[in-house]
C-alpha positions as CSV (number, residue, x, y, z in Angstrom):
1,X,-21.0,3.8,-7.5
2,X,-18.8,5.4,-4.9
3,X,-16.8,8.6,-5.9
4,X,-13.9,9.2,-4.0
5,X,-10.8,11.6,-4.4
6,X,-7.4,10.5,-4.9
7,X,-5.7,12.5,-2.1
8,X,-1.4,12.6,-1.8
9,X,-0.4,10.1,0.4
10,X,0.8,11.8,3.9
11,X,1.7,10.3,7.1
12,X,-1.5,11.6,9.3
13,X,-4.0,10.6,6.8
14,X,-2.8,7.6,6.1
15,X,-2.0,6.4,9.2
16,X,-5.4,4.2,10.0
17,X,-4.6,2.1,7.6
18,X,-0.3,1.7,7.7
19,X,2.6,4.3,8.0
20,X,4.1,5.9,4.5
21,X,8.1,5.3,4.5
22,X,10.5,7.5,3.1
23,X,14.4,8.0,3.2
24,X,15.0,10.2,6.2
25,X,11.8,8.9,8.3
26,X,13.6,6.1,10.2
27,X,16.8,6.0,11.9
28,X,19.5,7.5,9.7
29,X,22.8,6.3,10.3
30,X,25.9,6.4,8.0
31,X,28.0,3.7,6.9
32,X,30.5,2.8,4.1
33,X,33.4,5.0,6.2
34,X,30.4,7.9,5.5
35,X,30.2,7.3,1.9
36,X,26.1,5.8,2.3
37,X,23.7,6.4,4.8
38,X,21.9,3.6,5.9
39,X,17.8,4.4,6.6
40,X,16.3,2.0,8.7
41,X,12.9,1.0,7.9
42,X,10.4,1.7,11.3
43,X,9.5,-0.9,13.3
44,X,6.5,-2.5,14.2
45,X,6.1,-4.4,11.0
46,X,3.6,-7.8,11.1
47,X,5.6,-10.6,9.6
48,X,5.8,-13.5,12.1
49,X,2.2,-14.3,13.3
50,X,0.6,-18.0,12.6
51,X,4.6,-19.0,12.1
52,X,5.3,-16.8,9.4
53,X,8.6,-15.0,7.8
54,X,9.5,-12.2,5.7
55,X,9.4,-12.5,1.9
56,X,11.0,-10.1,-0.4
57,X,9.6,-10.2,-3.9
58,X,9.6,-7.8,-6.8
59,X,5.7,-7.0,-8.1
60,X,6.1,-5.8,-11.9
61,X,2.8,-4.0,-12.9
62,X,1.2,-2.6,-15.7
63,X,0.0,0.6,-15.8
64,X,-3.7,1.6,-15.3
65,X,-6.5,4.0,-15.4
66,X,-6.7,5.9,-12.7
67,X,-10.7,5.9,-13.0
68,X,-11.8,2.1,-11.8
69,X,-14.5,1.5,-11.6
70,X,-12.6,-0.7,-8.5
71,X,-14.5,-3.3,-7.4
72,X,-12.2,-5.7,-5.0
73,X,-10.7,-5.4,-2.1
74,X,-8.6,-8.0,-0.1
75,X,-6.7,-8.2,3.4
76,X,-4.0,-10.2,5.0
77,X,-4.9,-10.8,8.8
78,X,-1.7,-12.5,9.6
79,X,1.0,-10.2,8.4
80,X,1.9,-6.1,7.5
81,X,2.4,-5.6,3.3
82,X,5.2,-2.8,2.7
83,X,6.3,-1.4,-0.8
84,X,8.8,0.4,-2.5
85,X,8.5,1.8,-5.6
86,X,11.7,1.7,-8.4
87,X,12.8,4.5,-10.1
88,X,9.4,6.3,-9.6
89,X,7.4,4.3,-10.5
90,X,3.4,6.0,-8.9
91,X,0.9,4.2,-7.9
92,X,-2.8,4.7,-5.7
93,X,-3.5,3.1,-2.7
94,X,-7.0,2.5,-2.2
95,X,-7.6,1.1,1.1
96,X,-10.8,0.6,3.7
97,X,-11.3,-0.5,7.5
98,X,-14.1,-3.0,8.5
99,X,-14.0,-6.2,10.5
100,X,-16.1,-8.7,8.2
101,X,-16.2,-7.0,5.1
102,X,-14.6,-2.9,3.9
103,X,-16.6,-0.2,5.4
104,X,-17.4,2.2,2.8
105,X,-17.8,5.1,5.1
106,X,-13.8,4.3,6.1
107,X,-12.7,4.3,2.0
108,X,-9.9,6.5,1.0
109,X,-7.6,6.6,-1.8
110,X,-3.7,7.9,-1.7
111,X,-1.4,8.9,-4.6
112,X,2.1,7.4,-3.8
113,X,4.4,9.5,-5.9
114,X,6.9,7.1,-6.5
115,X,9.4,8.9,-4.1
116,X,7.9,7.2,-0.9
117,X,7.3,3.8,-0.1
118,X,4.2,2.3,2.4
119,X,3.6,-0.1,4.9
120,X,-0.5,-1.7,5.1
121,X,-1.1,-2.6,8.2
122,X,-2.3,-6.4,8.9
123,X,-5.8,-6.7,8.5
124,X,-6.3,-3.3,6.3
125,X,-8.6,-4.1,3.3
126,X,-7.0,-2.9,0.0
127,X,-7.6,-3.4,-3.7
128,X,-4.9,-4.9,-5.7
129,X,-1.8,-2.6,-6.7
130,X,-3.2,-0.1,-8.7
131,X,0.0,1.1,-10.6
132,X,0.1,4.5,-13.1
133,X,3.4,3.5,-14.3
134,X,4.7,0.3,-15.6
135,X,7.3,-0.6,-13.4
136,X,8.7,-2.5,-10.4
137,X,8.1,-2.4,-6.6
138,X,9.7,-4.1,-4.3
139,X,7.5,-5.8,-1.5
140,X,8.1,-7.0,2.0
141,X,5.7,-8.9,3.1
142,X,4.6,-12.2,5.1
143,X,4.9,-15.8,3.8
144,X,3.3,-18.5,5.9
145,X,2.0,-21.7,5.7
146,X,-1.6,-20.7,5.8
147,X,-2.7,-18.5,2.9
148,X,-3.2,-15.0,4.3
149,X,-5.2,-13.3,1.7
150,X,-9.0,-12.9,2.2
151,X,-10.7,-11.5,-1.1
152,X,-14.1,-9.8,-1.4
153,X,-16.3,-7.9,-3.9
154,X,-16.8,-4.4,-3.2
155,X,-20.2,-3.2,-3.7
156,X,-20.7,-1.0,-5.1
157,X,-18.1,-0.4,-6.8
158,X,-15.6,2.6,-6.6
159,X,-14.3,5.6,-9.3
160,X,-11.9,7.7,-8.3
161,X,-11.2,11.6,-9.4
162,X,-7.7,12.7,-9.3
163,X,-7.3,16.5,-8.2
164,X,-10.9,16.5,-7.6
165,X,-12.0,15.8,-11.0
166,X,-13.0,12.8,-13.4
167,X,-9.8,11.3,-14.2
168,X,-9.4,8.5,-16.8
């Protein structure tokens, strides 16, 4: 088994594997004659390649564990993943580099705190959502008309500690 800590999702550390999105971090502009403001998502998202288009769809999970063990890990090649979390809803982001297969030298694992959203990058291997909340995100992501979602076993397997301690 592979023990890793749960760390809080920031821009700097997260930022091999896809960008962390929150109100105030894109272009702000206001709108409504000034009674919104309007924050613009940033760009350089991936959801056109191998003639694909952006589909908006609303993941409802159940709540988990924190612990794992986590044992799969999957990537899109074609397209960028983004999500938004509803009304707070947490969740950990568990994510690895590698060309052929996740390197487990490159494994980290972020707490999303259910006030900011994230963007994987194409090609960023990442287990499954791995919610602590029941509740909704909202996703952005690529639809094509070649399935974009390459599965694999990670081995071994991973547990994680929250605040650097066993967490179930």
């Amino acid at each position: 088994m592979i023990e890793l800590d749960v760390q809080p999702l920031c821009p700097s550390a997260f930022a091999p594997y896809g960008r962390v999105i929150r109100a105030g971090g894109g272009s702000v502009s206001q709108i409504n004659a000034g009674t919104s403001r309007r924050f613009d998502m940033p760009d350089g998202l991936s959801l056109d390649a191998d003639h694909g288009i952006p589909r908006l769809a609303v993941f409802s999970a159940q709540a988990l564990a924190p612990k794992g063990p986590w044992s799969t890990m999957e990537r899109h090649r074609f397209g960028s993943q983004s999500f938004f979390p509803l009304r707070g809803v947490r969740c950990i982001v568990l994510v690895a580099l590698g060309a052929q297969e996740p390197e487990p030298a490159s494994l980290a694992a972020f707490l999303a705190d259910g006030g900011a959203g994230f963007t994987l990058h194409a090609d960023t291997w990442h287990h499954p959502l791995i919610a602590l909340d029941a509740g909704d995100f909202v996703v952005l992501e690529r639809s094509g008309p070649r399935e974009d979602c390459e599965i694999v076993s990670l081995r071994p397997p991973v547990l994680l500690r929250m605040d650097g301690s066993d967490s179930q």
